[in-house]
C-alpha positions in Angstrom: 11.8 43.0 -2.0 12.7 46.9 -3.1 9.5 48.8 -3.0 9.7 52.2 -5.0 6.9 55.1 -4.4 6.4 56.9 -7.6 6.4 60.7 -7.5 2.5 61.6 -5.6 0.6 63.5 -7.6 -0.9 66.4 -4.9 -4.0 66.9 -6.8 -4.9 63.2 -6.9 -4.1 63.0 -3.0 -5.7 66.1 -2.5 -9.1 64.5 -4.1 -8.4 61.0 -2.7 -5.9 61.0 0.1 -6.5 57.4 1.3 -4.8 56.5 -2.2 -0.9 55.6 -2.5 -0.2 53.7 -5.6 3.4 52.2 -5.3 5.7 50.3 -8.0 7.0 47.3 -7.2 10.2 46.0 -8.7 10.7 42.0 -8.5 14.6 41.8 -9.3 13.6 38.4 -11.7 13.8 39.7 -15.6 12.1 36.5 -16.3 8.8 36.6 -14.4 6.4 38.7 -12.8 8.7 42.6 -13.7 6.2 45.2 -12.4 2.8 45.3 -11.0 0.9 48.3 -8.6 -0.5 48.0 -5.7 -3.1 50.4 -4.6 -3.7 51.0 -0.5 -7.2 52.2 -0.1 -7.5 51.7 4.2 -10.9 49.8 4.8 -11.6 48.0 1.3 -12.2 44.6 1.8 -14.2 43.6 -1.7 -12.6 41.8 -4.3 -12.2 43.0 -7.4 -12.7 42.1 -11.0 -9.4 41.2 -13.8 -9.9 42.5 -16.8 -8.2 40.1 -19.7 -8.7 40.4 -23.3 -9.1 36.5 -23.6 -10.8 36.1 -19.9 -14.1 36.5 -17.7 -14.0 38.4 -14.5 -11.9 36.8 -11.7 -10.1 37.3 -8.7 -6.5 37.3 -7.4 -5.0 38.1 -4.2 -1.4 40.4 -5.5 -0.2 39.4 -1.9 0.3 36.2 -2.6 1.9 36.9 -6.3 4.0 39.8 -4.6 5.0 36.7 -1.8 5.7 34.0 -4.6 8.9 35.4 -6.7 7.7 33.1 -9.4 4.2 34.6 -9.9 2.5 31.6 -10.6 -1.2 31.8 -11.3 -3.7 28.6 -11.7 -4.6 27.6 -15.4 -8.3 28.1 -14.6 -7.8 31.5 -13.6 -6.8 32.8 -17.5 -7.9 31.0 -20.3 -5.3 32.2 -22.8 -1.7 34.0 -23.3 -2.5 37.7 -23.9 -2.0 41.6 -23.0 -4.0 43.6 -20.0 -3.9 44.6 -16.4 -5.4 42.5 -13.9 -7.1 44.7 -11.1 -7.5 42.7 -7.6 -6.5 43.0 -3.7 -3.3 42.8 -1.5 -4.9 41.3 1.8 -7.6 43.8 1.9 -6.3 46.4 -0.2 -7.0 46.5 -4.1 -4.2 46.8 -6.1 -3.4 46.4 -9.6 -0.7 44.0 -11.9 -0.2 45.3 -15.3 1.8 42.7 -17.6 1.7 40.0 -20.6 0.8 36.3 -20.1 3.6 35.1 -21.8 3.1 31.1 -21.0 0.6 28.9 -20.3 0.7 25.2 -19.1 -0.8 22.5 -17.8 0.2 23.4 -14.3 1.4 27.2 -14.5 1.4 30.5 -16.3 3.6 33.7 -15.9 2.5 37.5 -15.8 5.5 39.3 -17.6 5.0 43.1 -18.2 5.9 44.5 -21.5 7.0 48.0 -20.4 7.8 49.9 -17.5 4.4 52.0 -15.6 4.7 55.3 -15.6 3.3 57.5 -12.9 0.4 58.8 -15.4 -0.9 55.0 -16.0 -0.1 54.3 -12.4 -2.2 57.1 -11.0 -4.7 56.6 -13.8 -5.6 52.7 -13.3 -4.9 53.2 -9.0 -8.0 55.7 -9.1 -9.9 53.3 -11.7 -9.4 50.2 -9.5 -10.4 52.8 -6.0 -13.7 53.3 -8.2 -14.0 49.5 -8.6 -13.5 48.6 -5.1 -16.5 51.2 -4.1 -18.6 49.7 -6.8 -17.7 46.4 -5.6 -18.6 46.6 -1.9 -21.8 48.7 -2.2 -22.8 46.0 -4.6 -21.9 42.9 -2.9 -21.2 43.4 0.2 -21.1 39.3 0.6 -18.5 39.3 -1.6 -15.8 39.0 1.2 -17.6 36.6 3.3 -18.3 32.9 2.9 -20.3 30.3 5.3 -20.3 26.6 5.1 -21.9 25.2 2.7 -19.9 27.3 0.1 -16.9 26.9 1.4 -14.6 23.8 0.0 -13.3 22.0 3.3 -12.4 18.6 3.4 -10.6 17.2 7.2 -11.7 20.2 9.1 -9.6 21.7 11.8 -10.9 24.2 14.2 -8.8 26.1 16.3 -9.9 28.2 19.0 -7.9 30.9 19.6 -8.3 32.3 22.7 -5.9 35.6 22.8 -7.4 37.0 19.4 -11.2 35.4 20.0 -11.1 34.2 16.6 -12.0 30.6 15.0 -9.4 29.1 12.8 -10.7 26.5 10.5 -7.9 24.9 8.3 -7.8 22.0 5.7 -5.8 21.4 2.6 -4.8 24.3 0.0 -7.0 25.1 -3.0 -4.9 27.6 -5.1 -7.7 29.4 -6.2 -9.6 30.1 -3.1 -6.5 31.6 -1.2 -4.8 32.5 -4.0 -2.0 31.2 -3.2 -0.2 28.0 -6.0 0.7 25.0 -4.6 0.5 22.1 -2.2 -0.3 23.0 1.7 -2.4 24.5 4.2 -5.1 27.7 4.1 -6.9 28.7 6.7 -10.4 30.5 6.9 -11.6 32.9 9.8 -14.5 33.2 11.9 -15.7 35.7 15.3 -19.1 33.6 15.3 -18.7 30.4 13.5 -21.2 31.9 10.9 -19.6 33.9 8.8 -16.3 33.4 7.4 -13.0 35.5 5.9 -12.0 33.7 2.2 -8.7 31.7 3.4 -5.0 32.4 3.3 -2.6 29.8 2.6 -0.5 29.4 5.9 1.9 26.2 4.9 3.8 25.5 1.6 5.0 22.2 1.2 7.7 23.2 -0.6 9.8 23.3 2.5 10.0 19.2 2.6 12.7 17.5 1.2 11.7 13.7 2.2 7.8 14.3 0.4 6.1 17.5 -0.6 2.5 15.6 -2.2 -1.1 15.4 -0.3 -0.7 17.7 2.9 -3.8 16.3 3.9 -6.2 16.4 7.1 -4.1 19.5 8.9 -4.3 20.7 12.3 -3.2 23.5 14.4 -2.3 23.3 18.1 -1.2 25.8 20.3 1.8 24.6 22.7 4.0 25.7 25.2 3.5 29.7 23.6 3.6 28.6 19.8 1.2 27.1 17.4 2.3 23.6 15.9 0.6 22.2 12.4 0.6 18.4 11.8 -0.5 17.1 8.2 -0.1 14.4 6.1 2.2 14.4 3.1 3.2 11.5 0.2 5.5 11.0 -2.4 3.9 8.6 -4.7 7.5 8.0 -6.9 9.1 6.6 -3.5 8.0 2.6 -3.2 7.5 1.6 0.8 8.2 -2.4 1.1 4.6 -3.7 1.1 2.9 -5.3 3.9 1.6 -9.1 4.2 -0.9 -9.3 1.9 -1.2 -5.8 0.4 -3.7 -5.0 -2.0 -2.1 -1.7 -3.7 1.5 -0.6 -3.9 2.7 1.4 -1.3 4.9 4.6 -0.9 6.1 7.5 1.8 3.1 9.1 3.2 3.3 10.1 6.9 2.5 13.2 8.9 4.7 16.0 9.4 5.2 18.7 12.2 5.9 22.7 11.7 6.0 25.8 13.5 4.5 29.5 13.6 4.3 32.0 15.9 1.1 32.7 14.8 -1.9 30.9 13.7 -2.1 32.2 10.5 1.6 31.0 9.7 3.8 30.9 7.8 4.4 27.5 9.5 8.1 25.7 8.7 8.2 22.4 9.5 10.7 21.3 12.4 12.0 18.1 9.9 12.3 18.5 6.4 13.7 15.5 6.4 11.6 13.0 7.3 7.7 11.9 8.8 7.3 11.8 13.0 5.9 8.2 12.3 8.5 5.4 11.1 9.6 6.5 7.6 8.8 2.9 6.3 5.4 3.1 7.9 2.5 4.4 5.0 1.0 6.5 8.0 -1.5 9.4 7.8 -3.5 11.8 9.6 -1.4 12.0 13.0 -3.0 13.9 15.7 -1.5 15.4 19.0 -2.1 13.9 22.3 -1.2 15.2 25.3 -1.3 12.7 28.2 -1.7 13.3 31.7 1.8 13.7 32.2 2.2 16.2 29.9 3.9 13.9 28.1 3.1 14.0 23.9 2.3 11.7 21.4 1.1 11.3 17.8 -1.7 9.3 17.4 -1.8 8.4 13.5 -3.6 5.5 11.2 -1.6 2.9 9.6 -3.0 3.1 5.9 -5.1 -0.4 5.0 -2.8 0.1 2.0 0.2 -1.5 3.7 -1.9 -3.6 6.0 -4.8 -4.4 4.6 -7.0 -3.9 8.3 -5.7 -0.4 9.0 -5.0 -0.1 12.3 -4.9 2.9 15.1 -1.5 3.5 16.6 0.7 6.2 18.7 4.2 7.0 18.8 5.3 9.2 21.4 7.2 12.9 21.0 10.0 14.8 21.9 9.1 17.7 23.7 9.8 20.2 20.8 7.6 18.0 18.3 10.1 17.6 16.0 10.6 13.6 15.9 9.8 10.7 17.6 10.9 10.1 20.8 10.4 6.1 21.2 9.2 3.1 19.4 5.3 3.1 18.6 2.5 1.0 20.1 -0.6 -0.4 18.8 -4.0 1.0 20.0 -6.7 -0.9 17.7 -7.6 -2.5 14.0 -10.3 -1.3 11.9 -12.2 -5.1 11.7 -12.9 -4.2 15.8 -15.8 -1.5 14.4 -18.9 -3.3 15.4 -20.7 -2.8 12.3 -18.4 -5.1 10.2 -18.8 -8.1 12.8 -22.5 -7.9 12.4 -22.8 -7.8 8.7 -20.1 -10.2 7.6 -20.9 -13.2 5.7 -18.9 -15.8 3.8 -17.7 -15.0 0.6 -14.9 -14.5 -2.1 -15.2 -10.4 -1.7 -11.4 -9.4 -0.6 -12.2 -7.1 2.8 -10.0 -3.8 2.6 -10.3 -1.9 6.6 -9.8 1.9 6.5 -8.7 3.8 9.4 -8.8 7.8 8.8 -9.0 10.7 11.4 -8.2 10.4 15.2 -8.7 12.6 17.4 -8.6 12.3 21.4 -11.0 14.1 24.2 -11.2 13.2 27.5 -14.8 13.6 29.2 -16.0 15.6 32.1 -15.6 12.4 34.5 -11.6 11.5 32.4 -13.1 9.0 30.0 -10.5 9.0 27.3 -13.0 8.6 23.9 -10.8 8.7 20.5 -13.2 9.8 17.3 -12.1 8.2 14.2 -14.0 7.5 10.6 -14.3 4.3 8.4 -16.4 3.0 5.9 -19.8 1.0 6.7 -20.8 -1.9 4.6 -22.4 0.8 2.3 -19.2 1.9 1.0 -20.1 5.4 2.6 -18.0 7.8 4.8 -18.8 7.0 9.3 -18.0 9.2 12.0 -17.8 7.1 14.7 -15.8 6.7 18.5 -14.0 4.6 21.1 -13.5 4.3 24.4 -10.4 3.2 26.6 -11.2 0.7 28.5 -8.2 1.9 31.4 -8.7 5.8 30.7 -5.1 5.8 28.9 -3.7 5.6 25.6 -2.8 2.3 25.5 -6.5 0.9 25.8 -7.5 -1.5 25.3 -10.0 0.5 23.6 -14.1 -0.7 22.8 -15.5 0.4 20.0 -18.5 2.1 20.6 -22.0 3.2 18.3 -21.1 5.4 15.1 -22.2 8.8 16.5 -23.1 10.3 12.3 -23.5 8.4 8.9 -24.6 10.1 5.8 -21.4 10.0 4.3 -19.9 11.7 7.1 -16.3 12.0 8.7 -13.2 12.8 10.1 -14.8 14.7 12.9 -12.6 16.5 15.3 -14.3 18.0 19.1 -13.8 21.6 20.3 -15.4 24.3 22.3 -16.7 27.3 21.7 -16.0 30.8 23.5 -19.6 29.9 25.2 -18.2 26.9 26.3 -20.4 24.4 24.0 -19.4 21.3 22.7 -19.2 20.6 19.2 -18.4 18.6 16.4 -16.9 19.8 12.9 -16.8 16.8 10.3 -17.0 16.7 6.2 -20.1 15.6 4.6 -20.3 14.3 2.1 -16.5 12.6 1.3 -16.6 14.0 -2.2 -16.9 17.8 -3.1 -17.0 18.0 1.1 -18.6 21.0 3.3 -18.0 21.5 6.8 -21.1 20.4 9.3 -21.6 21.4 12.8 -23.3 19.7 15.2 -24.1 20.6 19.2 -23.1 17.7 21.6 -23.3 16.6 24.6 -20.6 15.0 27.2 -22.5 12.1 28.8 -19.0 11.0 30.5 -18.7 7.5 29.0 -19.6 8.5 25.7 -21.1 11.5 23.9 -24.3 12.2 22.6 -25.5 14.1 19.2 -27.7 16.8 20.1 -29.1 18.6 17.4 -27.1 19.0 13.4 -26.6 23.2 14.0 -28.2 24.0 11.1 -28.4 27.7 11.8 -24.7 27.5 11.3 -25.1 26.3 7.4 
């Protein structure tokens, strides 16, 4: 994309040299024609948009400047109108001057009327510089977050090791990263504590077979690059239903794709197509890597096409980009122990769910798979299973839930202490993030303590 400086003004720089407002020129007559983006080194806060029809917002002109479309959530301006929209680009302010000339259901477009000229350049760069200072002396909050506000539904931590940084990932919301559309954001940590507002990482825009969901993702790092796997659907494509199938089924399956980094942009390795069978309604898959070095996907077979959902694994090529061999069963959902102790004769129809694997081997090479489920109370369990053999293929005994409360899709990992813990949602609805400390008792594991201190 052309960037263009406008003329510097020496007086301005001479007042405020860390300012350098720049015009940028998006080739597209039809969209987003002109905004300016202000540097100002070491702002971080978040600015306010002023709109004649709107209350005070924020937008990240990154992810505008990114997206040649300029697409912009419906709840972020309430009506068409004229004014200039001052917010940030990454951690730099900057400032989009234009006309909302549509709004819809779904998008709206930011289309400027007239060119800026240096003098309203230089005039609203030092307005929104002001702003920024206001901002952060104000609020200095403003550019943190911690758990319990911050939306996070099928948690994913990744602990990076060359940067020391926690990345916790789950599903896009447009107007927390800023970012419109289906995929993946990411927020930040260096304590666990305290937490960066989150950048979209994954569009799903990049699949042809389904581009829906993108549900439960996770990040791994492998053989020197980072590899997301989530879950996406495309409700318009019918899947042959199973025996007995309660609900009409269609493509959902997890996906693989690739970054360099851990804050993307991933692509996926496949557009084409799920790692699972492509007639299999699959969902959150989850890499396993066996003592061989040899990996697999470990996904759940929705209860929508079998009615008892079931646990199974099909292993990977090397590069992670498609199945490498036919799939094998690990276990139902009907084998949790709860639903053999409360079960009674009756005329109810008995729907299974299996949601959220994820493999850890113990200190003594117990292989222990956490997994979630409803209880007979209809609400969200985090519970665990053991193989039996120490391998993949089981057979695998279905151990104590280790959390209820409405509580799930857990996933293990340590931190740079070298402490166990588990990240799950609670509750399933409007979900935050939880931490608990646990303990590796070899042939199971133990909650220690819910690490409030975290909250």
């Amino acid at each position: 994309m052309p960037l263009k400086s406008p003329q510097k003004s020496r007086r301005l720089l001479a007042l405020h040299r860390q300012i350098k407002p720049v015009v940028i020129r998006i080739r597209n007559p039809m969209i987003f024609r002109i905004y300016t983006r202000l540097e100002v080194a070491g702002v971080h806060a978040g600015l306010p948009i002023w709109h004649n029809h709107s209350s005070p917002l924020i937008l990240s002109c990154d992810r505008l400047q990114q997206n040649a479309r300029g697409l912009v959530s419906p709840d972020q301006v309430e009506a068409p109108g004229y004014g200039f929209i001052a917010c940030y680009h990454g951690s730099d302010p900057c400032l989009a001057i234009g006309h909302i000339k549509r709004q819809s259901m779904s998008k709206m477009q930011f289309i400027s009327t007239q060119p800026v000229t240096k003098k309203i350049a230089v005039a609203l760069s030092l307005a929104a510089f002001l702003m920024a200072g206001s901002a952060r002396s104000q609020s200095p909050t403003n550019t943190t977050l911690t758990l319990p506000n911050m939306p996070l539904h099928d948690p994913w931590m990744l602990v990076n090791e060359p940067d020391k940084t926690y990345y916790l990932y789950t599903s896009n919301i447009p107007k927390l990263s800023g970012t419109a559309g289906t995929g993946t954001m990411v927020y930040r940590s260096h304590d666990l504590k305290h937490w960066q507002p989150p950048v979209m990482v994954f569009h799903t825009s990049e699949m042809h077979w389904a581009q829906q969901g993108a549900w439960a993702p996770e990040v791994h790092r492998w053989r020197g690059k980072y590899y997301l796997f989530t879950t996406v659907h495309d409700d318009t494509k019918p899947l042959p239903p199973g025996r007995n199938a309660p609900h009409p089924t269609y493509r959902r399956g997890t996906i693989s794709a690739v970054s360099d980094s851990p804050l993307g942009p991933f692509h996926p390795l496949n557009p084409e197509g799920p790692l699972p069978p492509a007639d299999f309604m699959a969902l959150d898959g989850t890499l396993y890597v066996d003592p061989d070095q040899k990996p697999w996907l470990v996904y759940a077979h929705e209860w929508l096409q079998k009615t008892d959902g079931s646990m199974e694994a099909v292993p990977l090529a090397d590069d992670l980009s498609r199945s490498a061999g036919d799939p094998i069963f690990l276990f139902k959902a009907s084998d949790a122990p709860w639903f053999d102790k409360t079960m009674v004769p009756s005329t109810k129809s008995e729907q299974y769910v299996t949601d959220g694997p994820e493999l850890y081997r113990t200190h003594d090479g117990h292989l222990l798979m956490l997994w979630s489920s409803y209880g007979t109370d209809d609400k969200y369990i985090q519970t665990i299973a053991r193989s039996q053999s120490g391998t993949l293929k089981g057979p695998w005994q279905q151990l104590d839930p280790l959390v209820y409360e409405d509580s799930g899709h857990g996933m293990l990992f340590k931190s740079f202490d070298g402490s166990l813990m588990l990240i799950l949602h609670r509750p399933f609805r409007n979900a935050r993030g939880k931490i608990y400390a646990m303990k590796d008792a070899g042939d199971h594991l133990e909650v220690l303590n819910e690490r409030t201190d975290l909250d």
